[in-house]
C-alpha positions in Angstrom: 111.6 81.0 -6.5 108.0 81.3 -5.3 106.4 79.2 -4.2 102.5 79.4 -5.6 99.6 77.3 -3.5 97.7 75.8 -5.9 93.7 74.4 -4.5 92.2 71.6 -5.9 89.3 72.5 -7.0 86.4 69.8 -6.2 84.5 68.9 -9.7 80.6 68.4 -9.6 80.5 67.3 -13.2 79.3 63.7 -11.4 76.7 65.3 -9.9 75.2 66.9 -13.5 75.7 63.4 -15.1 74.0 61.8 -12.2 70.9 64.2 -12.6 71.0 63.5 -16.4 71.0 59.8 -15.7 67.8 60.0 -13.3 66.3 62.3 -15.8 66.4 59.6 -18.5 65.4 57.2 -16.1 62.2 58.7 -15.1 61.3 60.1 -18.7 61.9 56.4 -19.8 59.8 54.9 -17.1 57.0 57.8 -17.9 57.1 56.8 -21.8 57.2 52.8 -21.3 54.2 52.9 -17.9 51.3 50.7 -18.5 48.8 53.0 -19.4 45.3 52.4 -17.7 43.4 54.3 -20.0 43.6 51.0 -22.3 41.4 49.1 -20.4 37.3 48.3 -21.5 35.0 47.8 -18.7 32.5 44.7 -19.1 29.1 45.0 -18.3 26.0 42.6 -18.1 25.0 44.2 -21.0 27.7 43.8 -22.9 27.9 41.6 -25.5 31.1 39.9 -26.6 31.6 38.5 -30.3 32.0 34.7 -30.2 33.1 32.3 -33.1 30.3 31.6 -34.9 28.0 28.3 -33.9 27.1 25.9 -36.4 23.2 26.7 -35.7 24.0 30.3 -36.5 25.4 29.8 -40.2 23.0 32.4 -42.0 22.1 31.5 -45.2 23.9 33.4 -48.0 27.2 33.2 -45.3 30.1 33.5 -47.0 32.1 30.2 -45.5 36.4 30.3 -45.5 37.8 27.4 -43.1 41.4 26.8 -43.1 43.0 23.1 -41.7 39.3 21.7 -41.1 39.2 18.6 -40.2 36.9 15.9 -41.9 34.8 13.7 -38.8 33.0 11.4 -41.6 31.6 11.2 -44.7 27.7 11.2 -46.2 28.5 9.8 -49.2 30.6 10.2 -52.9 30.3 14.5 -52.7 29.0 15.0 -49.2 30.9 14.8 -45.7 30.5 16.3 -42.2 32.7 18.5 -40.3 32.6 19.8 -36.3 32.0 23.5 -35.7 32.1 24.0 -32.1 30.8 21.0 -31.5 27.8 21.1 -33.7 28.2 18.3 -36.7 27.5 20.3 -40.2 27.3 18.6 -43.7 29.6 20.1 -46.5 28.0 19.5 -50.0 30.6 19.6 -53.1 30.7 19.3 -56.6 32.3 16.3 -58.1 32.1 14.1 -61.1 31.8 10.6 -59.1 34.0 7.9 -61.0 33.2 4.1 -60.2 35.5 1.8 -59.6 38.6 4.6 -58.5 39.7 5.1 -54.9 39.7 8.3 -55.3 35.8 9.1 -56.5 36.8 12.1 -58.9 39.2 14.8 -58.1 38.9 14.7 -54.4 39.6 11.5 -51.8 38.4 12.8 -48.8 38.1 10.7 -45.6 37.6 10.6 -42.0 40.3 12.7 -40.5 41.7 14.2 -43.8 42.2 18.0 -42.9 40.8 20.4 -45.3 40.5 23.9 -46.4 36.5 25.4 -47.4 35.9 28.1 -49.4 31.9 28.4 -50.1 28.4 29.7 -48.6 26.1 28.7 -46.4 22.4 27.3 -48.1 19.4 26.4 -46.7 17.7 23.0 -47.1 14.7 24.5 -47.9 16.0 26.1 -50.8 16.9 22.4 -52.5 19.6 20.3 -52.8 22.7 19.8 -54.8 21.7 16.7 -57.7 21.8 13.2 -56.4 22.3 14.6 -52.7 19.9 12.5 -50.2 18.6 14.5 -47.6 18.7 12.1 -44.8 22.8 13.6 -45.0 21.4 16.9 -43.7 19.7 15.2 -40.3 18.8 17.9 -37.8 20.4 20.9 -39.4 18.8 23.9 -41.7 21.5 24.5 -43.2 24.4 22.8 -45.1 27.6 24.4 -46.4 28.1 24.4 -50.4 31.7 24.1 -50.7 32.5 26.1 -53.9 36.2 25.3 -53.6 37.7 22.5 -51.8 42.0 22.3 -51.0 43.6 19.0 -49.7 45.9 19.8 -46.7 46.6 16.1 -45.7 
């Protein structure tokens, strides 16, 4: 019989998959880079949008706080909150009932947490009925809380 040499032929099918798996790698890393082209420069000049201050409610403001918390009252329809820590009276509307703990619909008191919906008056432009304006003290402006929501 004859006898046949047979070679074994060396594969380099590791060496493709080893250049497919540093291809991935490097498109991957290219795709998921941090990008500096996302980055704003500051200057001086600059000027960066801040929560509002209590001093700078505009009148006519359209007011929605969420979880406020209530730092004391004025009296039966009037109490004060803290915006950035500036005190500013909240006006509402409410039926006052003698003689109930609860004063009408709402029983708000220091440290009951509250959400506002309302706008921002001026002083100037009058009060709500039976309000005294020794609530307002320093401020301009007051908030008219159209709709009040107990959260606790």
């Amino acid at each position: 019989m004859a006898e046949i040499p047979v070679e074994k032929r060396s594969s380099n099918n590791w060496l493709w998959i080893l250049l497919a798996l540093l291809l991935v790698a490097l498109l991957a890393w290219w795709l998921l880079s941090d990008d500096d082209t996302d980055t704003v420069d500051y200057t001086q000049t600059d000027t960066v949008a801040a929560a509002p201050m209590a001093g700078a409610l505009t009148v006519g403001q359209q007011i929605d706080l969420d979880n406020v918390e209530v730092t004391s009252l004025a009296g039966d329809m009037a109490f004060y909150i803290d915006m950035n820590g500036e005190r500013v009276p909240v006006f509402f509307d409410q039926v006052p009932t003698p003689g109930t703990a609860t004063e009408g619909r709402y029983d708000i008191n220091p440290g009951s947490v509250v959400n506002i919906d309302g706008e921002v008056r001026a002083a100037t432009d009058g009060l709500p009925a039976n309000a005294d304006p020794s609530i307002l003290g320093p401020s301009q402006n007051y908030i008219w809380a159209e709709s009040l929501e107990m959260v606790n």
